[in-house]
N, C-alpha and C positions, 0 to 999 in steps of 0.2 A: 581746805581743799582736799586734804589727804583723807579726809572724813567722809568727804561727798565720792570718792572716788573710791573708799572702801565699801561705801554701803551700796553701790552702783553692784559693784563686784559680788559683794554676798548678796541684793535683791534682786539682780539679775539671774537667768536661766544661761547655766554654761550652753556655747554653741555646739549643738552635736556634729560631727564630721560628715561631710558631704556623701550622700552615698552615690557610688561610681556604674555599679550594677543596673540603674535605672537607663543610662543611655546606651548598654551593651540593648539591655532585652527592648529599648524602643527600637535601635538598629535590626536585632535578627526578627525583629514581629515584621519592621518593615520589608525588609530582605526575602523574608518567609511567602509573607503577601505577595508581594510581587513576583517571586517564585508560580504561585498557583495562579495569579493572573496572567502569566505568558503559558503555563500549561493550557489553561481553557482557551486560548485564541489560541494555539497551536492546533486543539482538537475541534477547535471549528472552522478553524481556515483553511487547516491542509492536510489533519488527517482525515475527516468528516467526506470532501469534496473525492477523496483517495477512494473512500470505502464505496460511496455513491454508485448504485446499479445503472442509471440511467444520465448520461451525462447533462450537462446542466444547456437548457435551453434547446433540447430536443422531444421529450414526453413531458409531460404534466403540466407543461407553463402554460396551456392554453390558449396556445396560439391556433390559426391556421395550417400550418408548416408540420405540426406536430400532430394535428388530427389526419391531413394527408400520407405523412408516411405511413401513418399505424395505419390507413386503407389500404397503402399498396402494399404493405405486408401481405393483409389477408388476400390479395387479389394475386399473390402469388403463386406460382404452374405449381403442381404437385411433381416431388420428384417420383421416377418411377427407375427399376434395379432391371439390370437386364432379363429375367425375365417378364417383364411388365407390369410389375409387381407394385404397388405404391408403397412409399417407404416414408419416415415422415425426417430422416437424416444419414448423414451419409458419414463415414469414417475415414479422414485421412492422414496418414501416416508419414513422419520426417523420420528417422533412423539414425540412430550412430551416431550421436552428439560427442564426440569427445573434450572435456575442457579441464584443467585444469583451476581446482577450487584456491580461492582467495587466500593468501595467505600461508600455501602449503612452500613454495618458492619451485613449484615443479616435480616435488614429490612422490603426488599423491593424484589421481585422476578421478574424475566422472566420466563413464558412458551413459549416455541416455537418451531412449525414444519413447516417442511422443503420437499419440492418437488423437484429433481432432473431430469434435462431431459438427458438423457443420449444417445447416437447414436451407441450401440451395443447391443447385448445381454450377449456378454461376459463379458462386465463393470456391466451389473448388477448382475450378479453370484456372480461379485467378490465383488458387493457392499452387496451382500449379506451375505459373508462371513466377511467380512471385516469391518462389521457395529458395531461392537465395536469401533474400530479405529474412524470409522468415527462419530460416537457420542463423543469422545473425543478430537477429532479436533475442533468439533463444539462447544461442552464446555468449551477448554480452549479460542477460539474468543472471543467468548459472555459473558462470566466472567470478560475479561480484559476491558471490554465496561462499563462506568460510563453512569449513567440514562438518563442525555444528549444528551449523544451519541446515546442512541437507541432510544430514540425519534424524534432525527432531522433526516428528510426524505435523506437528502445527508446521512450523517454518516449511515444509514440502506444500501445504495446503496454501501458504502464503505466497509461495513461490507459482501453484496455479494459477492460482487468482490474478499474481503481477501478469503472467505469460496470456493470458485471456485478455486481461486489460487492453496489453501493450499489441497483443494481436486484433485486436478487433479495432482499436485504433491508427495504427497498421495497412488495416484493410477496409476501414472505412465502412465496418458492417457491425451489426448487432446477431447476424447469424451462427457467430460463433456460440455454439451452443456448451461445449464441455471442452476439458486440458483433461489429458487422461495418462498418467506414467504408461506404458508398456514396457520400458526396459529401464533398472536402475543398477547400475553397478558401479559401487563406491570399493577403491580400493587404496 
C-alpha cells in the first residue's frame, strides 16, 4: 500500500494553489459595469429630458394640440413700442438681487440683475404681476450656487438656462425668448 500511495504521489501533478485575484477582477468588472449602466440611464432619464428644448408632449408628438398652438403662435398681434413702431421683443428688467452664495455662511454676497426678452405683451403684464414670483425663483437658483459656480463662465451659462427653464415654466409660456446678466457683482 505504501507503494501505491508513493507512486500516486510522484505520478500525480502537485495541486497549484487556488488563485484569489480571479474573483477580485470578476467583482470590480461587475461593479465597473454596472457603474456605467446606471450612468447611461441617468443620461437618459434625467439629464437628457433636463436639457430637452421643447417639453415633452407639446411639439413634435403629432398630435392635434401641438399643431394648434404653433398656429396660434403665428396668429399672434405684433408688438408695437410707443412710438408705433413694430418690435419683434421686448426687454424686461428685475434688479437688485441680492443673495448670499451657498456655502459662504454669510460672508460673501451676489448682486444681480437680470434682462428678460420676452415676444409678447401679454407675458410682460403677467411678468409684471408676477415679479414676486419671479424674484423668488431667481433667489432660490442663485443661493443654491456656491462661489465657484458663479464665477465659471459655463456654470453662469448653466445657471441661464436653469433661470429660463424654470421661468417659462413659471409662466407657463415659451415666449421667453433670452436670460440676459445686466448686473454681476460678486464680492
Amino acid at each position: 500500500m505504501a507503494e501505491e500511495d508513493k507512486t500516486v504521489v510522484e505520478g500525480g501533478t502537485p495541486e497549484e494553489p487556488k488563485k484569489k485575484g480571479g474573483n477580485k477582477l470578476i467583482l470590480f468588472g461587475g461593479i465597473g459595469v454596472g457603474a456605467i449602466v446606471i450612468g447611461i440611464a441617468l443620461a437618459l432619464f434625467v439629464i437628457k429630458p433636463m436639457m430637452a428644448d421643447t417639453p415633452e408632449g407639446e411639439e413634435g408628438d403629432g398630435t392635434e394640440q401641438a399643431t394648434e398652438k404653433h398656429e396660434e403662435e403665428k396668429e399672434k398681434k405684433p408688438m408695437v413700442n410707443e412710438e408705433g413702431e413694430e418690435v419683434s421683443s421686448l426687454i424686461y428688467s428685475i434688479e437688485s438681487i441680492v443673495i448670499n452664495p451657498a456655502g459662504t455662511g454669510g460672508s460673501r454676497f451676489l448682486s444681480v440683475s437680470f434682462g428678460f426678452e420676452i415676444e409678447s405683451m401679454e407675458l410682460q403684464e403677467e411678468f409684471v404681476q408676477r415679479e414676486p414670483v419671479i424674484r423668488d425663483a431667481l433667489i432660490t437658483i442663485l443661493s443654491s450656487k456656491t462661489v465657484a459656480e458663479l464665477t465659471d463662465a459655463k456654470q453662469k451659462e448653466i445657471v441661464r438656462y436653469q433661470i429660463k427653464k424654470r421661468l417659462s415654466k413659471l409662466m407657463h409660456t415659451k415666449d421667453l425668448a433670452g436670460v440676459y446678466y445686466t448686473d454681476f457683482v460678486l464680492q
